[in-house]
C-alpha positions as CSV (number, residue, x, y, z in Angstrom):
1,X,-25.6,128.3,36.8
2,X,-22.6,129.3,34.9
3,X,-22.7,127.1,31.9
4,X,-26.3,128.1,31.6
5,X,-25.4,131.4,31.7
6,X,-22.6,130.7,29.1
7,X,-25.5,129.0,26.9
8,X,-28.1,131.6,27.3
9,X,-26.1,134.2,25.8
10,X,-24.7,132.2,22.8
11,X,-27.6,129.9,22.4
12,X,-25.6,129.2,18.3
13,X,-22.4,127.7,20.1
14,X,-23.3,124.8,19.3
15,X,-26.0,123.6,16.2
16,X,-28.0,122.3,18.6
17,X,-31.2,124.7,17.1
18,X,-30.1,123.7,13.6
19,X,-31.5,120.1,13.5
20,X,-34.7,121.3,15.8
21,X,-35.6,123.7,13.4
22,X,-34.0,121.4,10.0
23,X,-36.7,118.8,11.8
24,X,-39.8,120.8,12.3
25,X,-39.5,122.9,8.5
26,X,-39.2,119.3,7.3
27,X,-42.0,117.9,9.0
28,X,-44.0,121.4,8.4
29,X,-43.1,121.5,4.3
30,X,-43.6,117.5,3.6
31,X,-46.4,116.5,5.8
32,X,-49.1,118.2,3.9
33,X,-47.5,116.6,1.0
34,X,-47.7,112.9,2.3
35,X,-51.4,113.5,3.3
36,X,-52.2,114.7,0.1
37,X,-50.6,111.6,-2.2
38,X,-52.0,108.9,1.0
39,X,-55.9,109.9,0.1
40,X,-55.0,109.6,-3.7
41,X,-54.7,105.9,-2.4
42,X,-57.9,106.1,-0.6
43,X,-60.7,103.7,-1.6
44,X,-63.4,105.7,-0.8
45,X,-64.3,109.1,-2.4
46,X,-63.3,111.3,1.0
47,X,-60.1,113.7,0.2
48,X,-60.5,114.3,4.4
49,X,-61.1,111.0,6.0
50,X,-59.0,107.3,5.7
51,X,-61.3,104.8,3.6
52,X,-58.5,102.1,2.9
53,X,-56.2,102.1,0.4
54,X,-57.0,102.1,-3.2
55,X,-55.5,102.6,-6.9
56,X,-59.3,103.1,-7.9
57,X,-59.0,107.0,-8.7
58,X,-55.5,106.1,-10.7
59,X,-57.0,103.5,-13.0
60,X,-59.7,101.6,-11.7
61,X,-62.6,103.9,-11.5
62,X,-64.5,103.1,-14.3
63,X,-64.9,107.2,-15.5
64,X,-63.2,109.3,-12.6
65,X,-59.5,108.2,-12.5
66,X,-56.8,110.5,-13.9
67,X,-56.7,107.1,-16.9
68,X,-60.5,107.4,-17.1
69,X,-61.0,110.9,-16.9
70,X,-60.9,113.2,-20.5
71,X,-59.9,116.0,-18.7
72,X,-58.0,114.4,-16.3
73,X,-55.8,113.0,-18.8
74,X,-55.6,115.7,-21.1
75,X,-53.9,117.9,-18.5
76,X,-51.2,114.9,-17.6
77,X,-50.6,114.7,-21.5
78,X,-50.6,118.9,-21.8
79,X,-48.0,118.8,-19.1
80,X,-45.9,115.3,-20.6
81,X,-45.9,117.4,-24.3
82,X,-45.1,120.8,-23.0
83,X,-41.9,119.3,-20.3
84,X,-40.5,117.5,-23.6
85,X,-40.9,120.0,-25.6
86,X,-39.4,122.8,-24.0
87,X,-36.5,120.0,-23.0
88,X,-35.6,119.9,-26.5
89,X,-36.0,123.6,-27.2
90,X,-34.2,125.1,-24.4
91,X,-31.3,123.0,-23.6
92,X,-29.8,123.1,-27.0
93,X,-30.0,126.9,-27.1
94,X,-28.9,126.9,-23.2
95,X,-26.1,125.4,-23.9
96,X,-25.2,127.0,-26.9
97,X,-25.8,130.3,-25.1
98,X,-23.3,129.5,-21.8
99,X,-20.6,128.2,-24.4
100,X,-20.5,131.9,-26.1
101,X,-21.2,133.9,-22.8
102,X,-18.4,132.4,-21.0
103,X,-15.8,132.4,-23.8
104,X,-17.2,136.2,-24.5
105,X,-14.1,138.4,-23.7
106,X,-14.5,142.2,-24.1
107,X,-17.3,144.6,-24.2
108,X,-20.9,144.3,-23.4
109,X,-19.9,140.6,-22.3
110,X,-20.5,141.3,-18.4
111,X,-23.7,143.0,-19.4
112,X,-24.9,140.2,-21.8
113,X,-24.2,137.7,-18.6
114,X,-26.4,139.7,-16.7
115,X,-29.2,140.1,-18.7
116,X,-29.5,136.1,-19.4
117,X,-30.3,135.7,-16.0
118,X,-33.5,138.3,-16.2
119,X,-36.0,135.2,-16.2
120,X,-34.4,133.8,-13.0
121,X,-35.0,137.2,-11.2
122,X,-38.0,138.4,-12.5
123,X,-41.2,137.2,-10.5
124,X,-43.0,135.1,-12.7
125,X,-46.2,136.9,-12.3
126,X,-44.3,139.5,-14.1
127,X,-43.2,137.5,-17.1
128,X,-46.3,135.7,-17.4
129,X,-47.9,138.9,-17.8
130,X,-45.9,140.0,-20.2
131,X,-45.6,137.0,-22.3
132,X,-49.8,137.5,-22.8
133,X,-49.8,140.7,-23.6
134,X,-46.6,140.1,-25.9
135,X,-48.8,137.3,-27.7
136,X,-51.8,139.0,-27.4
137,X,-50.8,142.8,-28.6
138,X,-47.6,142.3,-30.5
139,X,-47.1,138.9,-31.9
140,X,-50.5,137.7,-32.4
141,X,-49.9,135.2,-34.9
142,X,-48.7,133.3,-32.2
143,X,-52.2,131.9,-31.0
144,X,-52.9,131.5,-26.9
145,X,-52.4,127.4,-26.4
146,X,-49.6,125.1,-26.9
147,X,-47.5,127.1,-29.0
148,X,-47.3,130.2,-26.1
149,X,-47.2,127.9,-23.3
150,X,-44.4,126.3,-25.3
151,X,-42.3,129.6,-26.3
152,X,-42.8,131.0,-22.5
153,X,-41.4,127.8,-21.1
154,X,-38.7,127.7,-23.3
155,X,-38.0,132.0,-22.5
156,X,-37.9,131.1,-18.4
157,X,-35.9,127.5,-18.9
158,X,-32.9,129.1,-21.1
159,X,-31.3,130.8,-17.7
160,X,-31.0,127.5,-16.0
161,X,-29.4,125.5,-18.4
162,X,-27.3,128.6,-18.6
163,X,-26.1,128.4,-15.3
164,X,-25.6,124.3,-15.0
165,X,-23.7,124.6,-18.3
166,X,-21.5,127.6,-17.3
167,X,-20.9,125.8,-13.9
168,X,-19.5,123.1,-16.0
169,X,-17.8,125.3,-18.2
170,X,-16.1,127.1,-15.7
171,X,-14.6,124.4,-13.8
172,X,-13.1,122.7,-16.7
173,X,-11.5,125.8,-18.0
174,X,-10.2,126.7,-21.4
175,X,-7.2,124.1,-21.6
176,X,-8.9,121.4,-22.9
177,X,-9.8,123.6,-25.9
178,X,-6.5,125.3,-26.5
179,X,-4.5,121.9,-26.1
180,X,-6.7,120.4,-28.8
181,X,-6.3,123.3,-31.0
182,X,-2.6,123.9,-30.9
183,X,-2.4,119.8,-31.7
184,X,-4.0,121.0,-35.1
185,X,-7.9,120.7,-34.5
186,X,-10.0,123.6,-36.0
187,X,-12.6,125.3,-33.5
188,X,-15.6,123.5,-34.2
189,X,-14.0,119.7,-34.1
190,X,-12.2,120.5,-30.7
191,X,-15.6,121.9,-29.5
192,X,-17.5,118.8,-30.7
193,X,-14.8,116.1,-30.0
194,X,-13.3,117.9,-26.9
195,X,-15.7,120.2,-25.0
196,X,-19.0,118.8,-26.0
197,X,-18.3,115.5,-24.1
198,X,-16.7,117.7,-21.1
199,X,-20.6,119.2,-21.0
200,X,-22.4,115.4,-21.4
201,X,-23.2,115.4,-17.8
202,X,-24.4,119.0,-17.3
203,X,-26.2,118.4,-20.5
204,X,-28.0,115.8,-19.7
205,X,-28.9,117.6,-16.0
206,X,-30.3,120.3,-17.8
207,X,-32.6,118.3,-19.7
208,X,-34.2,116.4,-16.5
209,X,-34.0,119.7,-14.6
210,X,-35.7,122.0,-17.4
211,X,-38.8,118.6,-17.4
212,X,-38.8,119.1,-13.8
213,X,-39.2,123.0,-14.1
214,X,-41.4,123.0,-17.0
215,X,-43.8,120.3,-15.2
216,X,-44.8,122.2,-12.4
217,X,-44.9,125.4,-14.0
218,X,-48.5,127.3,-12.9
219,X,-48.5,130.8,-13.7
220,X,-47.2,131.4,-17.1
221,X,-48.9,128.0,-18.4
222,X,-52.2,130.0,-16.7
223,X,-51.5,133.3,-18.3
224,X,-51.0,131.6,-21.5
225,X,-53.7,128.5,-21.7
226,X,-56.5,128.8,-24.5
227,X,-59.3,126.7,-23.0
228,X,-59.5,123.8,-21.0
229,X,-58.3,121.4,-23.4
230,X,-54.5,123.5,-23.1
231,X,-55.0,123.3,-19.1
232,X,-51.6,121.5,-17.8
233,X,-51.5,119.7,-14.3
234,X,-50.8,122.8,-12.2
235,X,-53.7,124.6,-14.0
236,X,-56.0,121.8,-13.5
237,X,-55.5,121.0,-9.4
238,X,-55.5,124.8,-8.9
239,X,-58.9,125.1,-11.5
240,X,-60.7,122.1,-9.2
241,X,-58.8,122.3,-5.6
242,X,-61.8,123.4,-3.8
243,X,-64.4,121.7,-5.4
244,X,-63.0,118.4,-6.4
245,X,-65.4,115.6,-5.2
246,X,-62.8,112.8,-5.5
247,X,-59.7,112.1,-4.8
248,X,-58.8,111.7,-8.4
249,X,-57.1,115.0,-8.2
250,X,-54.9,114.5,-5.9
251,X,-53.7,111.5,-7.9
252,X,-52.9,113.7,-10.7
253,X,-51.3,115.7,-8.1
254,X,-49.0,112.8,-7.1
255,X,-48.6,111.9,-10.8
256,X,-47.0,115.5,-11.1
257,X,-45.2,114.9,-8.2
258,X,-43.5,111.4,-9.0
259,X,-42.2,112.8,-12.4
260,X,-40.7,116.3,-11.0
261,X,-38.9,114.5,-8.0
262,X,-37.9,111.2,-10.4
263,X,-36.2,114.0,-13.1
264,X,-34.5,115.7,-10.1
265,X,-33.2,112.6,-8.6
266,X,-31.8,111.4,-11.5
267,X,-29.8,114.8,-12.4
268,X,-28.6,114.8,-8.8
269,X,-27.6,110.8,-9.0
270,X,-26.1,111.4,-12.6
271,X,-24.2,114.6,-11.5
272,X,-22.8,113.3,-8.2
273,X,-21.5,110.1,-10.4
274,X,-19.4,112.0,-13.1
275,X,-18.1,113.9,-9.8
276,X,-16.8,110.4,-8.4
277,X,-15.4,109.2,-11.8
278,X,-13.7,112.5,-13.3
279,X,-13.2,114.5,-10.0
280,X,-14.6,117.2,-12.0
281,X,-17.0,120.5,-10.5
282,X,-20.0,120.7,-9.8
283,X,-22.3,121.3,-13.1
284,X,-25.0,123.5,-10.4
285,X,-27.6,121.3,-10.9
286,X,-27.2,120.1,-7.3
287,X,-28.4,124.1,-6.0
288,X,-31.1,124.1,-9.0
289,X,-32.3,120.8,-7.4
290,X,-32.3,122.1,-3.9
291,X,-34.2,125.5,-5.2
292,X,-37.1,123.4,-6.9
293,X,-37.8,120.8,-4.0
């Protein structure tokens, strides 16, 4: 009686609750998901009832599959074009951006760190509102499409490659630097022959995480799509969820999903292997990872 007494009143003694609970969010948050990708297998046309297993509405199906499919495909290409696009925008700038915010001594630097991370804290309903009417009111020789969808992904991506990079930064400290400029090296070579390679890894983890972001985006690539021909993944299974006859959509919806967990697995695996080799600190791509799965 006493020991359940004991347990009743400090039922967090021990983490027995924490792997109950770690089991049933797991099982509550990825079941749904395993459903979804098993009847993009299915070989019948039911998105609700097990017909076999099938790569028909990937490829097969003569004019339904995600291959077959105009508008099917044009989405997964929308989305493949946007991701690599806003890769090669964003991280350069990013990156560019941490270097000068963390090496930033004096005034206005603590407010200029702040305000980089506005896209990260502001809802995205928020910005993608504003990026339309910004477009639409104020810069409107910047057409609703590709080009928007591209300059708002880029606008939300910057802040996370900020904050890998700056992780990066900030563990490997200034001495790296000064020790290659008191041996004679002007600023710029000991930033590209020193520092640059110091920042490879978290680099290189921003570009897979900003694909992975920029993927799976839905609201600002909604708030800033032309027609259906701009429509990315997202836009597309939220446009047909209801009504889609097939299971083709839920192949595209896998398709999304394979690429977005790949790009994260392989920042996570890359940033975990420079840890082991160099003993350096964590880049933050590891709590960026966490956030988006």
């Amino acid at each position: 009686m006493r020991r359940f007494v004991d347990w009743w009143r400090n039922p967090w003694g021990k983490p027995r609750f924490l792997a109950v609970f770690t089991f049933l969010y797991l099982i509550w948050s990825i079941i749904p998901i395993l459903i979804a990708v098993r009847f993009s297998f299915n070989d019948g046309r039911s998105r609700s009832t097990g017909q076999g297993w099938s790569t028909r509405w990937y490829w097969d199906e003569p004019e339904l599959s995600v291959k077959n499919d105009p508008s099917l495909r044009e989405a997964l290409f929308q989305s493949l074009e946007l991701a690599s696009l806003t890769m090669l925008i964003a991280v350069p700038i990013g990156v560019a951006l941490a270097i000068s915010l963390t090496r930033w001594r004096g005034r206005g630097s603590g407010t200029a760190r702040f305000v980089s991370l506005f896209p990260i804290v502001t809802p995205e309903l928020v910005m993608g509102t504003a990026l339309f009417l910004t477009f639409v009111h104020l810069f409107q020789f910047v057409e609703l499409g590709t080009v928007a969808q591209l300059l708002g992904h880029v606008t939300f991506s910057i802040s996370f490659v900020v904050i890998i990079v700056r992780g990066r930064l900030l563990s490997i400290g200034p001495e790296y630097e000064e020790a290659a400029t008191d041996l004679g090296a002007p600023p710029m070579k000991a930033l590209r022959l020193v520092l640059l390679p110091l920042l490879l890894p978290a680099v290189v983890a921003s570009f897979l995480i900003v694909f992975a972001i920029s993927i799976d985006d839905f609201v600002i690539s909604q708030f800033l799509s032309a027609d259906s021909s701009t429509e990315t993944i997202p836009v597309k299974i939220y446009s047909n969820a209801r009504g889609a006859p097939t299971p083709a959509l839920n192949a595209l919806a896998s398709v999304m999903l394979f690429f977005s967990l790949l790009a994260i697995t392989l920042a996570i695996v890359l940033q975990r292997a420079v840890q082991r080799s160099r003993g350096g600190g964590k880049t933050g791509v590891e709590d960026m990872a966490e956030m988006r799965l």
